[in-house]
C-alpha positions as CSV (number, residue, x, y, z in Angstrom):
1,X,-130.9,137.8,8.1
2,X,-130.8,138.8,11.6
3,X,-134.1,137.6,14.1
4,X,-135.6,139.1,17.1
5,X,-136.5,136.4,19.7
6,X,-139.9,136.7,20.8
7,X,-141.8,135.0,23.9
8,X,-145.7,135.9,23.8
9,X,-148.2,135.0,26.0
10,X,-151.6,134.5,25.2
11,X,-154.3,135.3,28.3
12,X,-157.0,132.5,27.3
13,X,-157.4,129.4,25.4
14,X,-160.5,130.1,23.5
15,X,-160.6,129.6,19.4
16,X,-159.0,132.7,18.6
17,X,-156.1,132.4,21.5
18,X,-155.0,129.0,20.4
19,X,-155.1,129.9,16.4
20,X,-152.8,132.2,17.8
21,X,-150.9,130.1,19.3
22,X,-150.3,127.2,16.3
23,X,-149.6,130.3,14.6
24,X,-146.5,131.7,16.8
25,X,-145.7,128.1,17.0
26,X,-145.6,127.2,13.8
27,X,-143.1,130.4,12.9
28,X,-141.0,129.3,15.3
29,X,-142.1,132.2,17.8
30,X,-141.6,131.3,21.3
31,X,-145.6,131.2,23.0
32,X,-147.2,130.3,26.2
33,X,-151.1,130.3,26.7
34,X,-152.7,130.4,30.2
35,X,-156.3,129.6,30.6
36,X,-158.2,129.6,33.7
37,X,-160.2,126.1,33.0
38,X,-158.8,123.8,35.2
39,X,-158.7,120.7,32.6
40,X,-158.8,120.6,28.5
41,X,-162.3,118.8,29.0
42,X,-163.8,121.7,31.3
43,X,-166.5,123.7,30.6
44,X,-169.6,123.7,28.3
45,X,-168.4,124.0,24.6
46,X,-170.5,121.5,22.8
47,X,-172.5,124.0,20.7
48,X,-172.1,124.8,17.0
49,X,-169.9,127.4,15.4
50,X,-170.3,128.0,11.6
51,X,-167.0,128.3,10.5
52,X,-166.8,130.7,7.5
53,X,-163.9,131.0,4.5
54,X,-162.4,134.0,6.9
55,X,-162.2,131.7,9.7
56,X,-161.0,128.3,7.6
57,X,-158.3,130.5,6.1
58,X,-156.6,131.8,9.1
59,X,-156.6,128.0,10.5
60,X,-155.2,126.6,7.2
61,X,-152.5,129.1,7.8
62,X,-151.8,128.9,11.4
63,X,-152.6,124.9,12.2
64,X,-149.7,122.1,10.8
65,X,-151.3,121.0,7.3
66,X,-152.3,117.2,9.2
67,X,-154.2,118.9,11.6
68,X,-155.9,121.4,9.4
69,X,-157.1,118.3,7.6
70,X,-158.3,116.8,11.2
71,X,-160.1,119.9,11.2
72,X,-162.0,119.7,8.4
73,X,-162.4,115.8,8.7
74,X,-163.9,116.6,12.4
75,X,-167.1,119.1,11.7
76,X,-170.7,117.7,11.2
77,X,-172.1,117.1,7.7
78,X,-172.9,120.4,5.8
79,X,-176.3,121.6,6.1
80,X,-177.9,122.2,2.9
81,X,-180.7,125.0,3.2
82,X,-181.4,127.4,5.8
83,X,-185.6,127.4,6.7
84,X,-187.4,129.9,8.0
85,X,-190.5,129.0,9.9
86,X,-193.2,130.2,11.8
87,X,-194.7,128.9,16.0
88,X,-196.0,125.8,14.1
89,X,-193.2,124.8,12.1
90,X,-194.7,125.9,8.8
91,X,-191.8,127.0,6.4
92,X,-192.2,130.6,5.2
93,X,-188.8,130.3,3.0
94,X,-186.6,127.6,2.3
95,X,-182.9,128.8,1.2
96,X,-180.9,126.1,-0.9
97,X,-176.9,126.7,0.7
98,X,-173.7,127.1,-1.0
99,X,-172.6,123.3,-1.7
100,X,-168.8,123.2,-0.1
101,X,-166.8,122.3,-3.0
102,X,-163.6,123.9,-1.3
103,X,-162.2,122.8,1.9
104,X,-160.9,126.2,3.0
105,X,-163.5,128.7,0.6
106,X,-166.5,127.2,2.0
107,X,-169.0,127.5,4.9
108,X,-168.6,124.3,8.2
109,X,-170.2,123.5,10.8
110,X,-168.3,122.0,14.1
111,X,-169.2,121.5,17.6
112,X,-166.9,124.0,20.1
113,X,-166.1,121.5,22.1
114,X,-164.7,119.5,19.2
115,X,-162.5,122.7,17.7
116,X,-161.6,123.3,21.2
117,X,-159.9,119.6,21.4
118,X,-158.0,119.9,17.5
119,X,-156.8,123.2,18.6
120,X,-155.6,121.9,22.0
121,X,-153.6,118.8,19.9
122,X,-149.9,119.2,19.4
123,X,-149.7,122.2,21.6
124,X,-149.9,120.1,25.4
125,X,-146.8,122.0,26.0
126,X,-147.5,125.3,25.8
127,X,-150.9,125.3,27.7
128,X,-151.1,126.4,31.4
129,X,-154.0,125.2,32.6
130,X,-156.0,126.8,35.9
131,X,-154.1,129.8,35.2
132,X,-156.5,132.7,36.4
133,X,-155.6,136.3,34.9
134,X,-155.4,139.1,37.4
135,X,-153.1,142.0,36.2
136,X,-150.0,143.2,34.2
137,X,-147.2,144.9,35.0
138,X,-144.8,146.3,32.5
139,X,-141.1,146.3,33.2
140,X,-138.2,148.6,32.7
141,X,-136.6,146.2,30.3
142,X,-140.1,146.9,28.1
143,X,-141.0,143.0,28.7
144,X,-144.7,142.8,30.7
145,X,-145.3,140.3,33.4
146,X,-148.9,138.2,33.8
147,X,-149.8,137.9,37.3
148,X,-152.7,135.2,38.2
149,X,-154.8,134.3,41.4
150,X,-152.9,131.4,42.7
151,X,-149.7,133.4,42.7
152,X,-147.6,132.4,39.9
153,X,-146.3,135.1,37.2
154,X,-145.3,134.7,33.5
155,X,-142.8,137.3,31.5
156,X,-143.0,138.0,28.1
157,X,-142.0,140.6,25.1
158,X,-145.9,140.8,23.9
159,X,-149.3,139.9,25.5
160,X,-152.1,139.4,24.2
161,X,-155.6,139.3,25.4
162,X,-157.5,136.5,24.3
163,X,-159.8,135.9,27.2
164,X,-163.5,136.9,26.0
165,X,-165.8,139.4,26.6
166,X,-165.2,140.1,30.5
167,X,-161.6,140.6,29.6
168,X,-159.6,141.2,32.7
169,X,-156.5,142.5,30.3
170,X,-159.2,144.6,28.4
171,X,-160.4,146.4,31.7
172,X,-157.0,147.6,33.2
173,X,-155.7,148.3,29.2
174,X,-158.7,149.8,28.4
175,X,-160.7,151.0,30.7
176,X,-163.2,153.4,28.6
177,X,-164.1,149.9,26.3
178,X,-167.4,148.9,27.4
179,X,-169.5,146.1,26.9
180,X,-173.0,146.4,26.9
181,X,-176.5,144.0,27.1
182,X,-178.0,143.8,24.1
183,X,-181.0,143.7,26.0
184,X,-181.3,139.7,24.6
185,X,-181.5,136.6,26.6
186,X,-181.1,133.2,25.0
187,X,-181.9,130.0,26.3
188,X,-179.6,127.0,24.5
189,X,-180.0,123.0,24.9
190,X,-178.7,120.2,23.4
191,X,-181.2,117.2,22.2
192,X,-179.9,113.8,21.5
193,X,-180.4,113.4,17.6
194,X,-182.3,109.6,17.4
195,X,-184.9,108.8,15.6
196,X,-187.4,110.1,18.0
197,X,-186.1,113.6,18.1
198,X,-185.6,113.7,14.4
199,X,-189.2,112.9,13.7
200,X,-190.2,115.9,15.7
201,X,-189.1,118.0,12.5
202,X,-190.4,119.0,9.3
203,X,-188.8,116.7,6.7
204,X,-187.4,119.3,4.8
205,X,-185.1,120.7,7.4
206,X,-182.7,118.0,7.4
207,X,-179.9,118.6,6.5
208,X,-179.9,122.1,7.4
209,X,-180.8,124.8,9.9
210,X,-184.2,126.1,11.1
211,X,-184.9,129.6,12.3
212,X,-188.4,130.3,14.2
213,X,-189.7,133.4,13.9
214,X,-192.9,134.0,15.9
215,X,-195.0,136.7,18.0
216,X,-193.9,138.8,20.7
217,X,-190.2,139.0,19.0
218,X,-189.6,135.4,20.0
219,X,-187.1,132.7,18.2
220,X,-186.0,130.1,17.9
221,X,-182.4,128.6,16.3
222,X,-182.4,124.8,15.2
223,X,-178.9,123.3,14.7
224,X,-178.8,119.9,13.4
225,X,-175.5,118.2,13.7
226,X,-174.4,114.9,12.6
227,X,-170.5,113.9,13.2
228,X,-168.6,111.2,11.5
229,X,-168.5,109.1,14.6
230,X,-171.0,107.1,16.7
231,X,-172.6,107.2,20.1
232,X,-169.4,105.4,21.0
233,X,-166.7,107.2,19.7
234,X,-166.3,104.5,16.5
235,X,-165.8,106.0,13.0
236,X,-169.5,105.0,11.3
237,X,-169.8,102.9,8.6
238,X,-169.4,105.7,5.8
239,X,-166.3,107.0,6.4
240,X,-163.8,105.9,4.6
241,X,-159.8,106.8,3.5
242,X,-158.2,109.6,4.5
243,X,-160.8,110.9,7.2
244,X,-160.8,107.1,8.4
245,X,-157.1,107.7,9.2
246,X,-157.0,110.8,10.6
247,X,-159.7,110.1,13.2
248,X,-158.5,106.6,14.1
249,X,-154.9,108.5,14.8
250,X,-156.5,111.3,16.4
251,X,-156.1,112.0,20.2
252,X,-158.7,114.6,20.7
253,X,-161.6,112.2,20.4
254,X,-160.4,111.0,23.4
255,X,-161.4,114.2,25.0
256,X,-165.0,115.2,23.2
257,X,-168.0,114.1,24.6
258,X,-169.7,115.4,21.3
259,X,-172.5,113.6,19.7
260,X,-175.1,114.0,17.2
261,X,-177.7,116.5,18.3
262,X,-180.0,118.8,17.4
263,X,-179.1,122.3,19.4
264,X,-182.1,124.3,20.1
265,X,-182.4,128.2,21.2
266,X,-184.5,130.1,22.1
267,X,-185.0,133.7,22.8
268,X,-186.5,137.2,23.2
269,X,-186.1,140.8,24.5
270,X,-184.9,141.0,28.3
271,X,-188.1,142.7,29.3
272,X,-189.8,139.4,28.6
273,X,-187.9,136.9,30.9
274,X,-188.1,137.0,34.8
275,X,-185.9,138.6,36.3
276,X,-183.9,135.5,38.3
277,X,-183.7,133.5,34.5
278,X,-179.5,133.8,34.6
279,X,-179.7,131.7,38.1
280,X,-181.7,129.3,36.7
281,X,-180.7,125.5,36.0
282,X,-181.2,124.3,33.5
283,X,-184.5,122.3,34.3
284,X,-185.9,125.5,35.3
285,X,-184.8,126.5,32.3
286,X,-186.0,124.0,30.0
287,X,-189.7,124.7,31.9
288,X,-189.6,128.4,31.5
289,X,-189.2,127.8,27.8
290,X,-192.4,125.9,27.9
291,X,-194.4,128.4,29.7
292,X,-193.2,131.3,27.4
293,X,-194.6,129.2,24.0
294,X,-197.9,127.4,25.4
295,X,-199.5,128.0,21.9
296,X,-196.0,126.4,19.8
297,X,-196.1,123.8,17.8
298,X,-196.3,120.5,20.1
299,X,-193.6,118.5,18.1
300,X,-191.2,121.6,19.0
301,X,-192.3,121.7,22.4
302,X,-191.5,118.3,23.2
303,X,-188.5,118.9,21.5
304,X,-187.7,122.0,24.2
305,X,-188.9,119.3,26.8
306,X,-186.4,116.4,25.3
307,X,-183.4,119.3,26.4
308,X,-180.5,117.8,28.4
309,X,-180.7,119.5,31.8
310,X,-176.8,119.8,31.8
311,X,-176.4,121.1,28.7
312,X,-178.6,124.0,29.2
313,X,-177.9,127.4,30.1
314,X,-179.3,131.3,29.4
315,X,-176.8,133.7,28.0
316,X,-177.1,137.6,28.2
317,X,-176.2,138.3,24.5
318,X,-173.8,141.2,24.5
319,X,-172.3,143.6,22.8
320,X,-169.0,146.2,23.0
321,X,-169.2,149.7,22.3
322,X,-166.9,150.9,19.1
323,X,-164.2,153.3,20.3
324,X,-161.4,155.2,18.8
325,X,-157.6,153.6,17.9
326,X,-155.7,153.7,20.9
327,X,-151.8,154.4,21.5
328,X,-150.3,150.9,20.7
329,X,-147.6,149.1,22.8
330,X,-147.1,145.4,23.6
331,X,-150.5,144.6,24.8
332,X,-153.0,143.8,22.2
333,X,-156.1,142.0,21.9
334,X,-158.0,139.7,19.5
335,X,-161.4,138.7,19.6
336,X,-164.2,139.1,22.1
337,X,-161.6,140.6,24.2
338,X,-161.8,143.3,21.9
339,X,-164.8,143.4,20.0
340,X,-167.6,141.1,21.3
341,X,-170.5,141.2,19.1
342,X,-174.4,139.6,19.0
343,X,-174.7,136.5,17.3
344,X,-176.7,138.1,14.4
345,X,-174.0,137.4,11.7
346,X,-172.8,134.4,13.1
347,X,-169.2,136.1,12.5
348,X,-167.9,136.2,15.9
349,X,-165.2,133.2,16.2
350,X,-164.2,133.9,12.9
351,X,-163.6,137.7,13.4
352,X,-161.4,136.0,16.0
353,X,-159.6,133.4,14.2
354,X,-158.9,136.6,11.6
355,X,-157.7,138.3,14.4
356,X,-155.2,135.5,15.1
357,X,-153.7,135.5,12.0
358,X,-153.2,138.8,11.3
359,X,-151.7,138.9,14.7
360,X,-149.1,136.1,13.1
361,X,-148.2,137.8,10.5
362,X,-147.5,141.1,12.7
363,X,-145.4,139.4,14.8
364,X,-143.6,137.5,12.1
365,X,-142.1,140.4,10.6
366,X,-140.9,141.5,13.8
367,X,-139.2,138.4,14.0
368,X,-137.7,138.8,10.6
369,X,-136.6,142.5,11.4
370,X,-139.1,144.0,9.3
371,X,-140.9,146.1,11.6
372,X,-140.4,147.2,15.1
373,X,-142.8,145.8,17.6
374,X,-145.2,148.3,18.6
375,X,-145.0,149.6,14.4
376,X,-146.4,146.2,13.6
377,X,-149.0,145.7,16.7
378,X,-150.5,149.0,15.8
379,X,-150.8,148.0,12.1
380,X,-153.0,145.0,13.1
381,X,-154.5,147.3,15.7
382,X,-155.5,149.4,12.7
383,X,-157.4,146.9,10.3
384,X,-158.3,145.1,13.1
385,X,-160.6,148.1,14.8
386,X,-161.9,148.6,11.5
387,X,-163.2,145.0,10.4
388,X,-164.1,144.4,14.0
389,X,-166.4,147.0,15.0
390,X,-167.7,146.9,11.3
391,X,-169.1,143.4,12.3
392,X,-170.0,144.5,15.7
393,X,-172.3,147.0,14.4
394,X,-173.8,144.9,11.8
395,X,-174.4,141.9,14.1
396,X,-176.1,144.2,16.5
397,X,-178.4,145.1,13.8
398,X,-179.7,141.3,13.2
399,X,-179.5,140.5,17.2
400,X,-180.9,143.7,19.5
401,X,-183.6,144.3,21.5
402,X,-184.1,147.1,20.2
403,X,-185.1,145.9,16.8
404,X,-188.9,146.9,15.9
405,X,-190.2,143.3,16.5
406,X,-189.9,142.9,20.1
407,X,-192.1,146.4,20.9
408,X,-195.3,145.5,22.2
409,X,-197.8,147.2,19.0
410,X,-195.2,147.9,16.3
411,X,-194.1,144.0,16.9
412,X,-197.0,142.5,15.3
413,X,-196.7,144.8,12.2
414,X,-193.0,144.2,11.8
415,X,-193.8,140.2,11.9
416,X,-196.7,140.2,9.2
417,X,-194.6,142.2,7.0
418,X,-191.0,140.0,7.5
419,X,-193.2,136.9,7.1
420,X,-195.4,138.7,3.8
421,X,-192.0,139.3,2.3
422,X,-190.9,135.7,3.0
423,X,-193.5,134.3,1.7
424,X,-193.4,136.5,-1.9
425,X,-189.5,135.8,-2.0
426,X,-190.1,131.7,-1.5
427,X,-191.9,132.4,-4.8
428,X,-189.9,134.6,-6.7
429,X,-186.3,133.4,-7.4
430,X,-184.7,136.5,-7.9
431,X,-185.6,137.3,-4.5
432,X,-184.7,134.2,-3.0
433,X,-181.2,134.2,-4.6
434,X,-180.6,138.1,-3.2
435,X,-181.6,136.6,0.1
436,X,-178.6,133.3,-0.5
437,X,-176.5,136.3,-0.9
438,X,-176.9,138.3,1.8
439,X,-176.0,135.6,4.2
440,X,-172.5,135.4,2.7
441,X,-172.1,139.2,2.3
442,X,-170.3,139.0,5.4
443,X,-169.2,135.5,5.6
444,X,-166.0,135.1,3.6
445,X,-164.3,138.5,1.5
446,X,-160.7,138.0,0.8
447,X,-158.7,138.8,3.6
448,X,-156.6,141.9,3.6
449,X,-152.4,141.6,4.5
């Protein structure tokens, strides 16, 4: 059967850009990636992504099968429920998890930092590095060529934009697809997990993850993450076989700073932060935090205090705006180039890492004569805009300040009656178990061809 050579290059070297890239790879599909970080190691990417059975499947399929199992062998211990709580870390509902009995159909946890290095492994090659995206220009010949600030060009026969949500591809593509604020700021930290830190916790929320919910529309996440290596980069004592093996002979470590931690954030509506919080440091951070919760539980107050400095940042949570299918060529997008959503599902990289893969199989049957190239980008295009924006709106639903809990009168109701419904549900099981459910409605249907 005849082929059609492909080169693609792949604007940014986030999760979804680099799936992509193992992907093209691994069909035998010429692929360069250019990333603007200068170094593999630069940047903050130390905090926790769940990954979900949409996510694990599309890396099972694009990674090599050794380093799909370095993967798995490299994300933190599973938590085991998911604990609501109020200010003063009282539990109002304590959801028992899915055990992972499946290493692809079942929910992780891994530090970004740490995915970041496995999916940098085997692929030295075909990274640019302190490659910053400034335009496209397409060709006579139908091939495109990425231009970039420090004056070098790359030419390819497809590009995709993979470079978040202040897309530079995105902007002159796509012009009339907007990103907005959710009007939600978040403040993040990382805490060293010892003993100390540990015991600032109720007992029941290890293994697992905590969510705050207290007045004035203010939370707070609690990620507890525990890694199979130690404070010096040695495999622990109870790790064994396999795992043992495929850390020892693994090159990434050499590259992740990641430890065990406990990853706090915290946020609220906008309107309730000063108006300088996104040039803060993170010190000033780390105070401010204290000053908005003077009446919170001590224990997680000093936690907030016990907050690396360098780890800690604010983020303006945003969100795009849906828009219609567009004429399709070849320049596409994956990801929050595309379709950057609120944290509210917790679906973003793996609406990326979907992306990716669906992105592979386009491309594939170009490759194999199948389809013609813009035929098969606009048939990913298609699903694609549909599952995207689908999560988009739904995570702006959980994650919004415009959600009834954050208005100054109606607030207070909407928090009696979340935490009165709690409460009844911790005590009925039927309840509970409709609650398990709905945080895998969206984590994990069968993916479509």
């Amino acid at each position: 059967m005849a082929t059609t050579p492909l080169h693609v290059i792949i604007i940014g070297a986030g999760t979804g850009g680099m799936c992509l890239a193992h992907g093209l790879k691994r069909a035998g599909i010429s692929v360069a990636v250019y990333e603007r970080d200068r170094t593999r190691t630069a940047g903050l990417h130390g905090y926790r992504v769940g990954i979900d059975p949409h996510g694990s499947r599309a890396l099972k399929a694009c990674l090599p099968p050794d380093l799909y199992e370095t993967f798995v062998a490299t994300c933190a211990r599973d938590p085991k429920y998911f604990v609501f709580l109020d200010e003063h870390l009282k539990p109002t509902i304590t959801i028992p998890l899915r055990e992972g009995l499946d290493e692809v159909d079942s929910e992780k946890s891994v530090s970004r930092m740490t995915l970041r290095q496995v999916l940098f492994t085997g692929m030295e090659d075909h990274i640019h590095f302190g490659k910053t995206f400034t335009h496209y220009e397409r060709r006579e010949d139908g091939k495109v060529t990425a231009f970039f600030e420090d004056g070098s060009s790359a030419v390819g026969d497809v590009l995709v934009a993979a470079d978040g949500a202040n897309s530079r591809v995105r902007k002159q593509y796509l012009p009339h697809a907007q990103v907005e604020d959710a009007r939600i700021i978040s403040i993040t930290a990382k805490v060293p997990l010892t003993e100390e830190s540990k015991a600032l916790l109720p007992k029941g929320l290890f293994p697992g993850i905590g969510l705050v919910v207290a007045p004035k529309g203010y939370s707070c996440i609690l990620h507890w993450m525990e890694f199979p290596w130690d404070r010096e980069g040695g495999l622990k004592n109870n790790i064994g076989g396999n795992d043992a093996d495929l850390l020892a002979n693994w090159p990434g470590l050499l590259f992740d700073n990641t430890r065990d931690y406990i990853n706090w954030g915290f946020w609220a509506s906008t309107d309730k932060f000063p108006a300088d919080v996104m040039q803060r440091g993170g010190k000033e951070l780390i105070q401010l935090a204290l000053e908005m919760t003077p009446n919170w539980s001590p224990e997680l107050r000093k936690l907030f205090s016990m907050g690396d400095p360098t780890t800690c940042f604010p983020i303006n949570i945003r969100t795009s705006v849906p828009i219609e299918p567009w004429p399709s060529s070849n320049i596409t997008l994956l990801g929050d180039a595309i379709h950057t959503m609120t944290p509210g599902q917790g679906v973003g990289a793996n609406t990326a890492l979907r992306d990716a893969h669906a992105i592979v199989r386009a491309l594939t049957a170009v490759r194999d004569g199948h389809k013609p190239l813009v035929q098969a980008i606009h048939d990913y295009e298609g699903k694609m805009i549909d599952y995207g924006f689908k999560a988009v709106l739904e995570s702006k639903k959980q994650t919004s300040g415009d959600q009834p809990i954050h208005k100054p009168y109606v607030g207070r109701l909407a928090l009696a009656g979340m935490r009165g419904y709690l409460r009844l549900a911790d005590r009925v099981p039927a309840m509970k178990r409709k609650m398990a459910d709905d945080i895998y409605r969206y984590r994990g249907g069968e993916d479509e061809d």
